[in-house]
PQR file with spaces between the fields and no chain letter, atoms N, CA, C, O and H, PARSE charges and radii, in Angstrom:
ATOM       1  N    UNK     1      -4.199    1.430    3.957 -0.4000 1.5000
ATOM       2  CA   UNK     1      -3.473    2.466    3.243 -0.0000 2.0000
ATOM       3  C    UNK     1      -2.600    1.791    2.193  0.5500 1.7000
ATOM       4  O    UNK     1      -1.937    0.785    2.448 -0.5500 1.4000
ATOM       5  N    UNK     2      -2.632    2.491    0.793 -0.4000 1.5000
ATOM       6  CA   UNK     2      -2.171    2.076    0.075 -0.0000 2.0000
ATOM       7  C    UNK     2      -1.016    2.515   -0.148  0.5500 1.7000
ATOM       8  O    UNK     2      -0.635    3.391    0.628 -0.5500 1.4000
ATOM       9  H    UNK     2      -3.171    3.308    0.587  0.4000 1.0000
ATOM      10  N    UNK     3       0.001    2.054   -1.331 -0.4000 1.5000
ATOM      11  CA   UNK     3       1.279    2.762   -2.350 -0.0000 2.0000
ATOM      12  C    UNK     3       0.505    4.421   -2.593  0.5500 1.7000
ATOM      13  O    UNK     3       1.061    5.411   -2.118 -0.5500 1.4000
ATOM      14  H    UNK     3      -0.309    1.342   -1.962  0.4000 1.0000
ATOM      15  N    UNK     4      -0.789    4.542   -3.365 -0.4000 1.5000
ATOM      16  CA   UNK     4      -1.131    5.384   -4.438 -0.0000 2.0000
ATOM      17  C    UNK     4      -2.329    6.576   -3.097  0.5500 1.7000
ATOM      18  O    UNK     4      -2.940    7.616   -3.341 -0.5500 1.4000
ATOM      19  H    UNK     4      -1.240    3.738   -3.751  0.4000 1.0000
ATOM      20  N    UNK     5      -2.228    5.896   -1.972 -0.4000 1.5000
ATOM      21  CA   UNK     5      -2.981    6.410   -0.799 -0.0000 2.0000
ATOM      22  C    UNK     5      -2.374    7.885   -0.364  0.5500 1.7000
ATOM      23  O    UNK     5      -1.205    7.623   -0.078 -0.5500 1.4000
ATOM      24  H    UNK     5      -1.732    5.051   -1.773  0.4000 1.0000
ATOM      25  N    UNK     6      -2.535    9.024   -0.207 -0.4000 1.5000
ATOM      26  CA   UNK     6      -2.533    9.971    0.160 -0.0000 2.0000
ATOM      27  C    UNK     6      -2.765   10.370    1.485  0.5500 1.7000
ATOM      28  O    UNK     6      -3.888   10.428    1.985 -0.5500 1.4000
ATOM      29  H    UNK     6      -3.485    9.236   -0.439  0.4000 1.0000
ATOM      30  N    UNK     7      -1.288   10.760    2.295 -0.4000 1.5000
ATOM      31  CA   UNK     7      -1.598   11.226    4.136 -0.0000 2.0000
ATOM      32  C    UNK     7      -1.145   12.301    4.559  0.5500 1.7000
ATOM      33  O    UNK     7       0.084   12.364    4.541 -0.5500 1.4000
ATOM      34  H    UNK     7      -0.375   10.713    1.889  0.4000 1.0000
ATOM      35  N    UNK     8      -1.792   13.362    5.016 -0.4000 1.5000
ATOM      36  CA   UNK     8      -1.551   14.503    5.356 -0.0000 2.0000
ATOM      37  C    UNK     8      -1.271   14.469    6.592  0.5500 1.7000
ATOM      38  O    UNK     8      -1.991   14.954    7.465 -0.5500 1.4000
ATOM      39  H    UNK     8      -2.790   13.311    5.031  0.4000 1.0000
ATOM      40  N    UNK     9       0.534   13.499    6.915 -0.4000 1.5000
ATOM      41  CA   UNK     9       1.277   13.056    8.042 -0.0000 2.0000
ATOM      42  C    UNK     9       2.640   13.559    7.595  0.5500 1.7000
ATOM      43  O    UNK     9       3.171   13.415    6.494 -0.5500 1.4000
ATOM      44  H    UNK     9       1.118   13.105    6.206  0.4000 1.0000
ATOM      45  N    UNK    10       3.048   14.112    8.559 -0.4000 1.5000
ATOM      46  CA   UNK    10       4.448   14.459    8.301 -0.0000 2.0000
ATOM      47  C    UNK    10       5.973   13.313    9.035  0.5500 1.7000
ATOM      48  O    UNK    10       5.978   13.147   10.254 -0.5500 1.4000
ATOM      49  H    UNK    10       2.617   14.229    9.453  0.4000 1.0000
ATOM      50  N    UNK    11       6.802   12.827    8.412 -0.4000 1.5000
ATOM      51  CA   UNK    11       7.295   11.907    9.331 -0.0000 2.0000
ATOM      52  C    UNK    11       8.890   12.682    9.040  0.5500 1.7000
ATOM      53  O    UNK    11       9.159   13.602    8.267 -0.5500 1.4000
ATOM      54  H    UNK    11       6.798   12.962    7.421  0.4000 1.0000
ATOM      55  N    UNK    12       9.732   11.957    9.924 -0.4000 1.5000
ATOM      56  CA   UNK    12      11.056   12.098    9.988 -0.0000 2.0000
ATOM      57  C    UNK    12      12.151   11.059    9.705  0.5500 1.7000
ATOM      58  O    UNK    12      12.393   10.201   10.553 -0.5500 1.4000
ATOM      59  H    UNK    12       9.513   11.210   10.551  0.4000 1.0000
ATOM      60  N    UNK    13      12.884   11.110    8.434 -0.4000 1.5000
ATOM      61  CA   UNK    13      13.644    9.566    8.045 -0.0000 2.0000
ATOM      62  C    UNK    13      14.974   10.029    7.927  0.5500 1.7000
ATOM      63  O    UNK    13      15.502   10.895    7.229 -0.5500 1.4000
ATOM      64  H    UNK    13      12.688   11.808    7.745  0.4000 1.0000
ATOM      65  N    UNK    14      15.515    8.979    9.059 -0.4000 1.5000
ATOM      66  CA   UNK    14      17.341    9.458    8.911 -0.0000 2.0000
ATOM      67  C    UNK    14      17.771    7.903    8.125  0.5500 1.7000
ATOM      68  O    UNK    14      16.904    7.035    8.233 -0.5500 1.4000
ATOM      69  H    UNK    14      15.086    8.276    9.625  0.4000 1.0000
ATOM      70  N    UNK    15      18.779    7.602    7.515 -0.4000 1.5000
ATOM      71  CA   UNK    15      19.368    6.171    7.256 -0.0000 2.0000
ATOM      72  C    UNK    15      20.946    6.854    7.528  0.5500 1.7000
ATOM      73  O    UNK    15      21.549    7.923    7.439 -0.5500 1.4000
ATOM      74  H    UNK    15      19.483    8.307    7.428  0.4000 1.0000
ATOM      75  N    UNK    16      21.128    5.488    7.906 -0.4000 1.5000
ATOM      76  CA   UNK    16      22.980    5.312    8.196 -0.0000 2.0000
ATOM      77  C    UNK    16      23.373    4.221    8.831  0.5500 1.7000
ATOM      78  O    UNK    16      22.537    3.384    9.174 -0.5500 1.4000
ATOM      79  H    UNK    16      20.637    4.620    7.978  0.4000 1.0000
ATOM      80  N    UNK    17      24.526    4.081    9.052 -0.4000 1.5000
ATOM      81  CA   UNK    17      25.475    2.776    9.546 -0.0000 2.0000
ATOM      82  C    UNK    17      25.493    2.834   10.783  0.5500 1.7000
ATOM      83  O    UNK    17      25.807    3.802   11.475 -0.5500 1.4000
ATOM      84  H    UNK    17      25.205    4.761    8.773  0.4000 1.0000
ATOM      85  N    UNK    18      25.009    1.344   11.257 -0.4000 1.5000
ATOM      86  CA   UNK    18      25.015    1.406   12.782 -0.0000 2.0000
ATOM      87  C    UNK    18      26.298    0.517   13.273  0.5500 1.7000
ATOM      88  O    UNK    18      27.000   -0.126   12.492 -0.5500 1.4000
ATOM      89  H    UNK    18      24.754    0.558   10.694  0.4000 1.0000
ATOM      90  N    UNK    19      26.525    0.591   14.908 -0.4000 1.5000
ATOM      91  CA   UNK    19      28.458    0.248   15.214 -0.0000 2.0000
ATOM      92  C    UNK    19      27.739   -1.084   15.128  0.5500 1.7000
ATOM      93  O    UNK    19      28.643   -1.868   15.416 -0.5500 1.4000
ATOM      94  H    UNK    19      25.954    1.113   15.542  0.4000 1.0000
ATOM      95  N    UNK    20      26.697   -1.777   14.911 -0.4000 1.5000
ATOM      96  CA   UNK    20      26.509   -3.195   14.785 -0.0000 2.0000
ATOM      97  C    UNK    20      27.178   -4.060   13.041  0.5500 1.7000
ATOM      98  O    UNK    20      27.279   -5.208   12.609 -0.5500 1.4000
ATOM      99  H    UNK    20      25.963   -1.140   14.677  0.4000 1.0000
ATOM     100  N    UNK    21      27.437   -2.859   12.619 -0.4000 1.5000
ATOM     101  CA   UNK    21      27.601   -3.176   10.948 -0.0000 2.0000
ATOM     102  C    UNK    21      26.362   -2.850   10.075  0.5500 1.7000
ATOM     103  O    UNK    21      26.573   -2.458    8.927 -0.5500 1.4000
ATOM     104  H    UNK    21      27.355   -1.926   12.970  0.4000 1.0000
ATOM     105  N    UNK    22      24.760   -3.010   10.635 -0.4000 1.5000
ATOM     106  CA   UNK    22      24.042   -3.096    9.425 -0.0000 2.0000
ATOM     107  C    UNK    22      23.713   -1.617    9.144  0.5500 1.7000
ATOM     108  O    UNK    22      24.434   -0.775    9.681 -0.5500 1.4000
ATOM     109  H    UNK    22      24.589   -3.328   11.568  0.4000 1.0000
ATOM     110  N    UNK    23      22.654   -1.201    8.323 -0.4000 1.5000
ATOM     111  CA   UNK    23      22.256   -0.112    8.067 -0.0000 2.0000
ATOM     112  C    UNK    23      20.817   -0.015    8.263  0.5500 1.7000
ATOM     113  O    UNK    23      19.883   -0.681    7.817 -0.5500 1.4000
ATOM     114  H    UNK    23      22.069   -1.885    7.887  0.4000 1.0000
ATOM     115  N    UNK    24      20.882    1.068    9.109 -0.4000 1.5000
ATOM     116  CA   UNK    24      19.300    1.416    9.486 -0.0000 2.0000
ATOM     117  C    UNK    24      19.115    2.733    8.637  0.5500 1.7000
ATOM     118  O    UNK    24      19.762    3.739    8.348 -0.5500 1.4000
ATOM     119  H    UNK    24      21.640    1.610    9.472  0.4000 1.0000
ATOM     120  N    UNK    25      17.684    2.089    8.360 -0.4000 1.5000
ATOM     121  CA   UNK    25      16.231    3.130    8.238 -0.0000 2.0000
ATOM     122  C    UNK    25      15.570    3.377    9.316  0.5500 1.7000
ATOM     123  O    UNK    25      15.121    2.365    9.856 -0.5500 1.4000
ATOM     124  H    UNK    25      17.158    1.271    8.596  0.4000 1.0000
ATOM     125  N    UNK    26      15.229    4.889   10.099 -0.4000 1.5000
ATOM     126  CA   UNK    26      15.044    5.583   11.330 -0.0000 2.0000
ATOM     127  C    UNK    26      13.588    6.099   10.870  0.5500 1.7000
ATOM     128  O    UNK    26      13.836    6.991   10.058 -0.5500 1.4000
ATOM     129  H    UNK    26      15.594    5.711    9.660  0.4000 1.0000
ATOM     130  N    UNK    27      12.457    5.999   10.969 -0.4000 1.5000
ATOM     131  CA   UNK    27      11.390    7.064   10.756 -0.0000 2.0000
ATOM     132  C    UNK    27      10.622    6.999   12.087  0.5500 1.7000
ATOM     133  O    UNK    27      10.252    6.067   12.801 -0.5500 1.4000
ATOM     134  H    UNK    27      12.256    5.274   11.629  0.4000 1.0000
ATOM     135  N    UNK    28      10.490    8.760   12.173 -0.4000 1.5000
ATOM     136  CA   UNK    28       9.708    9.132   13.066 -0.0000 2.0000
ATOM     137  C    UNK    28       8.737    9.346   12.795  0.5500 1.7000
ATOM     138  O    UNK    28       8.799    9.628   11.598 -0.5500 1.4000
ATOM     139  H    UNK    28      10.790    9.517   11.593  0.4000 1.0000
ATOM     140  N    UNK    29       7.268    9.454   13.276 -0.4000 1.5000
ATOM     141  CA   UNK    29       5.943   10.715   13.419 -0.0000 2.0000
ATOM     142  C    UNK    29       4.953   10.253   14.471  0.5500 1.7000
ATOM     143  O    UNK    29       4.384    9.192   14.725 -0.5500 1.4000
ATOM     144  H    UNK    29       7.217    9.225   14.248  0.4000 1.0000
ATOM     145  N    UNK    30       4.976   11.444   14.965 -0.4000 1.5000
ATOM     146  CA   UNK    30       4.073   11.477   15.503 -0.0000 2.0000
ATOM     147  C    UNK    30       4.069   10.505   17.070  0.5500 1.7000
ATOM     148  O    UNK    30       3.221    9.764   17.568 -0.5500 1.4000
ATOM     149  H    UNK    30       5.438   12.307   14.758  0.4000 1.0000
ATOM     150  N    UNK    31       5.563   10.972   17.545 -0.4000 1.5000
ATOM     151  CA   UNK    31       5.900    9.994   18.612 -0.0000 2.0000
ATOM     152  C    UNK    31       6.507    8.669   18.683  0.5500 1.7000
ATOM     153  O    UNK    31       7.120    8.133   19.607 -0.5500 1.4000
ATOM     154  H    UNK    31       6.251   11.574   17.140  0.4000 1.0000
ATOM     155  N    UNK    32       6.121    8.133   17.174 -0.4000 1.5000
ATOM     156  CA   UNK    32       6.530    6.746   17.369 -0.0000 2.0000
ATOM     157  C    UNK    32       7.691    6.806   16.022  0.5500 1.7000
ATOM     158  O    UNK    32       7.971    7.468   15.023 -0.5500 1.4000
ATOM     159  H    UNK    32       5.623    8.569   16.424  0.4000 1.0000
ATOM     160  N    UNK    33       8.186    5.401   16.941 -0.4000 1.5000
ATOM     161  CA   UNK    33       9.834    5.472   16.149 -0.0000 2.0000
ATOM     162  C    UNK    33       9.784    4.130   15.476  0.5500 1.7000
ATOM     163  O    UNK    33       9.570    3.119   16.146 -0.5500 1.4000
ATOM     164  H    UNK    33       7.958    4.864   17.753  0.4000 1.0000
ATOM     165  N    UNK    34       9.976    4.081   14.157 -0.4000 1.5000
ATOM     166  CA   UNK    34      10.444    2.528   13.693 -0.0000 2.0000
ATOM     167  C    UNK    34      11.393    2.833   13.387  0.5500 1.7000
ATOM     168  O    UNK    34      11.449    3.817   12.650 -0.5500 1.4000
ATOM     169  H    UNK    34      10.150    4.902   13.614  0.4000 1.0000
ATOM     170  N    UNK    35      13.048    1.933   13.920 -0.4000 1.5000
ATOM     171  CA   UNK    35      13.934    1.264   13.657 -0.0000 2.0000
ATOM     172  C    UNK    35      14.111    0.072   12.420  0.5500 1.7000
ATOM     173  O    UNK    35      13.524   -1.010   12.400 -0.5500 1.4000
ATOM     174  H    UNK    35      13.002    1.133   14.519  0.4000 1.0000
ATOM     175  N    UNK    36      14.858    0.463   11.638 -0.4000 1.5000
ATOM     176  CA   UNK    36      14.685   -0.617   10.503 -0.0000 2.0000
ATOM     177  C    UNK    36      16.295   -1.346   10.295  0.5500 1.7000
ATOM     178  O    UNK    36      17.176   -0.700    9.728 -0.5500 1.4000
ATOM     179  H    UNK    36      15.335    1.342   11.654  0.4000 1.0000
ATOM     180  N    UNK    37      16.443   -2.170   10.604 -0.4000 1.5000
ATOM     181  CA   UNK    37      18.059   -2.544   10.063 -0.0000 2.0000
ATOM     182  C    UNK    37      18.243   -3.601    8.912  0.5500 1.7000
ATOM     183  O    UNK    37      17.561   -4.611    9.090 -0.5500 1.4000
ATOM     184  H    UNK    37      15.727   -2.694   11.064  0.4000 1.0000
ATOM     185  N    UNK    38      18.926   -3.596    7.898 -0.4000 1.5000
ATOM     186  CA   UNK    38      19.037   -4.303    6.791 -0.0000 2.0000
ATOM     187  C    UNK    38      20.391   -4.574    6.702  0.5500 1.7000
ATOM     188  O    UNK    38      20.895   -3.485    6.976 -0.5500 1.4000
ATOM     189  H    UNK    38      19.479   -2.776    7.753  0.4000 1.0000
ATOM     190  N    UNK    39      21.388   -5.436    6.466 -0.4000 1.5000
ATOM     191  CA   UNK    39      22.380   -6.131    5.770 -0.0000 2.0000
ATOM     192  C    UNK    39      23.058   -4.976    4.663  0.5500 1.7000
ATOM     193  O    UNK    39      22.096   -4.309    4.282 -0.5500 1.4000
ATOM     194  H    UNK    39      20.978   -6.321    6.244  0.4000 1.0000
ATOM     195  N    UNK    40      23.961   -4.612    4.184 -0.4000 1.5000
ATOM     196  CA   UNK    40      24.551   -3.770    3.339 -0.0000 2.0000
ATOM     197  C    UNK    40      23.780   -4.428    1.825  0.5500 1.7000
ATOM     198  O    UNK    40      23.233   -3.774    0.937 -0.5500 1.4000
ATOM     199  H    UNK    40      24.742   -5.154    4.494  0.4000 1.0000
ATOM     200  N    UNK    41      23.931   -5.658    1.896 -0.4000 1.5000
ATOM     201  CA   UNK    41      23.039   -6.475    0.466 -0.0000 2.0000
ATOM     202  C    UNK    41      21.546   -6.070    0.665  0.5500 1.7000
ATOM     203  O    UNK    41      21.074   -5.710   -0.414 -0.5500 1.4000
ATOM     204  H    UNK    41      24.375   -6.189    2.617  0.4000 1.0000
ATOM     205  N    UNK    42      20.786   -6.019    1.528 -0.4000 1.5000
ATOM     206  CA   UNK    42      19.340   -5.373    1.535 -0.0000 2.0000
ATOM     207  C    UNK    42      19.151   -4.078    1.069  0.5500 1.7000
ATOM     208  O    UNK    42      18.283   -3.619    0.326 -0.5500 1.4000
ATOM     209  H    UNK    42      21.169   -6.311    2.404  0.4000 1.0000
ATOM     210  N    UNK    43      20.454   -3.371    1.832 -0.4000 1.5000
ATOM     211  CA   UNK    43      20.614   -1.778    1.850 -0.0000 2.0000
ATOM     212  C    UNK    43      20.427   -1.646    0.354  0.5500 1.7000
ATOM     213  O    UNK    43      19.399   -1.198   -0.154 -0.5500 1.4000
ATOM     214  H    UNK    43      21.159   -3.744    2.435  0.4000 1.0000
ATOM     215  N    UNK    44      21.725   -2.160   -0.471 -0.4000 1.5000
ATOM     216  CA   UNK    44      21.791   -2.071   -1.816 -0.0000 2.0000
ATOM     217  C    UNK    44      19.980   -2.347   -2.462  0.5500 1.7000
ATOM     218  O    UNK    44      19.287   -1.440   -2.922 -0.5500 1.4000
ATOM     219  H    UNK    44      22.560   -2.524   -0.058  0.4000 1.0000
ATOM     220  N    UNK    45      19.627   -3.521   -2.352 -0.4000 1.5000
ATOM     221  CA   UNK    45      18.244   -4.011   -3.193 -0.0000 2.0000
ATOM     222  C    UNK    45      17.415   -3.020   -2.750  0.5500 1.7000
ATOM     223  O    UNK    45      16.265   -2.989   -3.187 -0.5500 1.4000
ATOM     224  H    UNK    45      20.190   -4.258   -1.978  0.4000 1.0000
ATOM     225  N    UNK    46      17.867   -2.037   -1.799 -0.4000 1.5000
ATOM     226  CA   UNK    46      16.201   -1.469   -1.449 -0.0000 2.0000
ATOM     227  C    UNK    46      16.416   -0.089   -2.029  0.5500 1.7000
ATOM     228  O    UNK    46      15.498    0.612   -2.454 -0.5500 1.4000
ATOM     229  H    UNK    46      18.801   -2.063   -1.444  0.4000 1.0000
ATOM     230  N    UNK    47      18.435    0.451   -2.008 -0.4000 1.5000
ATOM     231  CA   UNK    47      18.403    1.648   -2.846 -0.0000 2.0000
ATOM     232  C    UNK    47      18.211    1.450   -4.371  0.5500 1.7000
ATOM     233  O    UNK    47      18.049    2.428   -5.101 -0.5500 1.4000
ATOM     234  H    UNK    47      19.181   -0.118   -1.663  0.4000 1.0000
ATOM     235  N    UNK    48      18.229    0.251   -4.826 -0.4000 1.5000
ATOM     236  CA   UNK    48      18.196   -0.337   -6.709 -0.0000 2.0000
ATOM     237  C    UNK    48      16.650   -0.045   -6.663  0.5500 1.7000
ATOM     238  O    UNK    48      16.140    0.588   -7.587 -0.5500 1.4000
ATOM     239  H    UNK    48      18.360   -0.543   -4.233  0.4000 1.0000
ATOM     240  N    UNK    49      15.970   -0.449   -5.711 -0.4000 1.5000
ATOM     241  CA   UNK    49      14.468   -0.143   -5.804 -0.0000 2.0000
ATOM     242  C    UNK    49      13.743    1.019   -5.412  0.5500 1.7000
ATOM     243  O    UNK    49      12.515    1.038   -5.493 -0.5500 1.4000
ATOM     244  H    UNK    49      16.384   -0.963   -4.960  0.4000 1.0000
ATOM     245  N    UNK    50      14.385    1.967   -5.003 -0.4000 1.5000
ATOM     246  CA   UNK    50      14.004    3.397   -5.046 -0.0000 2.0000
ATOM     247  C    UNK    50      14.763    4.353   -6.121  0.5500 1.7000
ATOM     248  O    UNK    50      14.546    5.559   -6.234 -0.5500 1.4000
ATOM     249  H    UNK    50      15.383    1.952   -4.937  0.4000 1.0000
ATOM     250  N    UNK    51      15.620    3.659   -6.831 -0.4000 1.5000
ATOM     251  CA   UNK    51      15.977    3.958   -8.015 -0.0000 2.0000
ATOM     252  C    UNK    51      14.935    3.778   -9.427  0.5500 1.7000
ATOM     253  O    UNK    51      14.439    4.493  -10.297 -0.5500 1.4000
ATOM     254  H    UNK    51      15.796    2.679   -6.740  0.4000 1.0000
ATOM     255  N    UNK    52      14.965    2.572   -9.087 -0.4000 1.5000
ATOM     256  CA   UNK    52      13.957    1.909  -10.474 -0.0000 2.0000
ATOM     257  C    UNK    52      12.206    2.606  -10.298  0.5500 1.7000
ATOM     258  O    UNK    52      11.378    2.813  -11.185 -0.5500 1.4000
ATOM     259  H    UNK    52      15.369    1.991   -8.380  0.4000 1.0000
ATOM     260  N    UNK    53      12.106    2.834   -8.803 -0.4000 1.5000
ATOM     261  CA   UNK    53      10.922    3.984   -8.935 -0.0000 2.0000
ATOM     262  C    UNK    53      11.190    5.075   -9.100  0.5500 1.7000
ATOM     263  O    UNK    53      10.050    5.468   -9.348 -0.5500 1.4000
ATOM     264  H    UNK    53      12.778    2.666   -8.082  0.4000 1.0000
ATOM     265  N    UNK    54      12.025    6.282   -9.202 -0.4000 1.5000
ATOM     266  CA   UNK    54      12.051    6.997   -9.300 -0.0000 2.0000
ATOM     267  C    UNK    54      12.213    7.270  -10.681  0.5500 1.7000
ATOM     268  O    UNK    54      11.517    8.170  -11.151 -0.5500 1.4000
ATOM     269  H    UNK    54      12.952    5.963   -9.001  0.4000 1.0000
ATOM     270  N    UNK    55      13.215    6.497  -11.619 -0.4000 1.5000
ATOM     271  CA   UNK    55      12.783    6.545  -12.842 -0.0000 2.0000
ATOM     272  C    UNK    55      11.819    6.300  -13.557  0.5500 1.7000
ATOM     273  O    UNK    55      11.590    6.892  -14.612 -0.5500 1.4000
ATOM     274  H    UNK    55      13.780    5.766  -11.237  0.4000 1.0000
ATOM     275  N    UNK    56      10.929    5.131  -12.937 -0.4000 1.5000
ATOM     276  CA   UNK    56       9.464    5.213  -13.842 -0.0000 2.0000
ATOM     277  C    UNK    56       9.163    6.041  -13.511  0.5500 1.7000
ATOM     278  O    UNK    56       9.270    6.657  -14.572 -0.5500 1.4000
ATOM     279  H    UNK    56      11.116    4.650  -12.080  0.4000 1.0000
ATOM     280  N    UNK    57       8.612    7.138  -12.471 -0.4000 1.5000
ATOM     281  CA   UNK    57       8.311    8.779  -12.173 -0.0000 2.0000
ATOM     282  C    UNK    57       8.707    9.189  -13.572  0.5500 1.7000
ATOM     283  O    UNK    57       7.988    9.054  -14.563 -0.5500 1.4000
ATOM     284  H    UNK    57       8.526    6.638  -11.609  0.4000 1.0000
ATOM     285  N    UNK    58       9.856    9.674  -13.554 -0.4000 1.5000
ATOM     286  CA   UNK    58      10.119   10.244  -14.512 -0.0000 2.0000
ATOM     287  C    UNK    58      10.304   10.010  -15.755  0.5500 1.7000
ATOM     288  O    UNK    58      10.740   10.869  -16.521 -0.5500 1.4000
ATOM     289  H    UNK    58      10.440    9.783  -12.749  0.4000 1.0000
ATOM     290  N    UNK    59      10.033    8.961  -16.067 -0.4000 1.5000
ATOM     291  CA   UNK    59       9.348    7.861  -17.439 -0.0000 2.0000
ATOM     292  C    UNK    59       8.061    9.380  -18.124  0.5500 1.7000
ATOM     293  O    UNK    59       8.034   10.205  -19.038 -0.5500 1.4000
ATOM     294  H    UNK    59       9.679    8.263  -15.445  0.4000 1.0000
ATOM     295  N    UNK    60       6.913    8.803  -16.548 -0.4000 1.5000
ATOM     296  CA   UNK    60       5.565    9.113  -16.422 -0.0000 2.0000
ATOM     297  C    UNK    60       5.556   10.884  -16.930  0.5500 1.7000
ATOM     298  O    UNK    60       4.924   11.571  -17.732 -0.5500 1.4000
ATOM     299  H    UNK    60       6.935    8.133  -15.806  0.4000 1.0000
ATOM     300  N    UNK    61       6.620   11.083  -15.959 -0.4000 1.5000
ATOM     301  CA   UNK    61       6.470   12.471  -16.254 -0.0000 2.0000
ATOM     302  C    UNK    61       6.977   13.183  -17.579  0.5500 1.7000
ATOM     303  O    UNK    61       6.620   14.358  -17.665 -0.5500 1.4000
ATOM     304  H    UNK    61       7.134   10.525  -15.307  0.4000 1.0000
ATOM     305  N    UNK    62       7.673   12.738  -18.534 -0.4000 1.5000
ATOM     306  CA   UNK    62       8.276   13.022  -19.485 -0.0000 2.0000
ATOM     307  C    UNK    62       7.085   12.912  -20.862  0.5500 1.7000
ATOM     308  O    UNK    62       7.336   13.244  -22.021 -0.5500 1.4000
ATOM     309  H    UNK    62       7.963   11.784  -18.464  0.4000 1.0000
ATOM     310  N    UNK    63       5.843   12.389  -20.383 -0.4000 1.5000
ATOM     311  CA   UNK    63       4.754   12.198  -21.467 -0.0000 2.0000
ATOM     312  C    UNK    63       4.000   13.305  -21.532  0.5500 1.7000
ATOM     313  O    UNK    63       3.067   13.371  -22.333 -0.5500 1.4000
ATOM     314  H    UNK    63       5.639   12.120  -19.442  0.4000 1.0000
């Protein structure tokens, strides 16, 4: 499965601060749970990078 791959899966994503300090990414489906924890410096690089995609989206879409 790719980036550009298409799944007719529904999942469940919480993020927030855990009492450990870091910040988790939570996704559910379909029974199974990944736990994700990142550093507040990861947190940041990974929201700069769902930023910088979301504007090429709308780069794309503006043509």
């Amino acid at each position: 499965m790719g980036i550009n791959s298409e799944k007719d899966v529904e999942a469940n994503l919480q993020i927030g601060p855990t009492d450990q300090g870091m910040v988790r990414i939570f996704v559910e489906s379909q029974g199974v749970e990944v736990p994700m924890d990142f550093t507040a410096e990861e947190a940041i690089e990974i929201a700069d990078e769902i930023r910088a995609a979301a504007s090429a989206v709308q780069g794309m879409n503006k043509r």
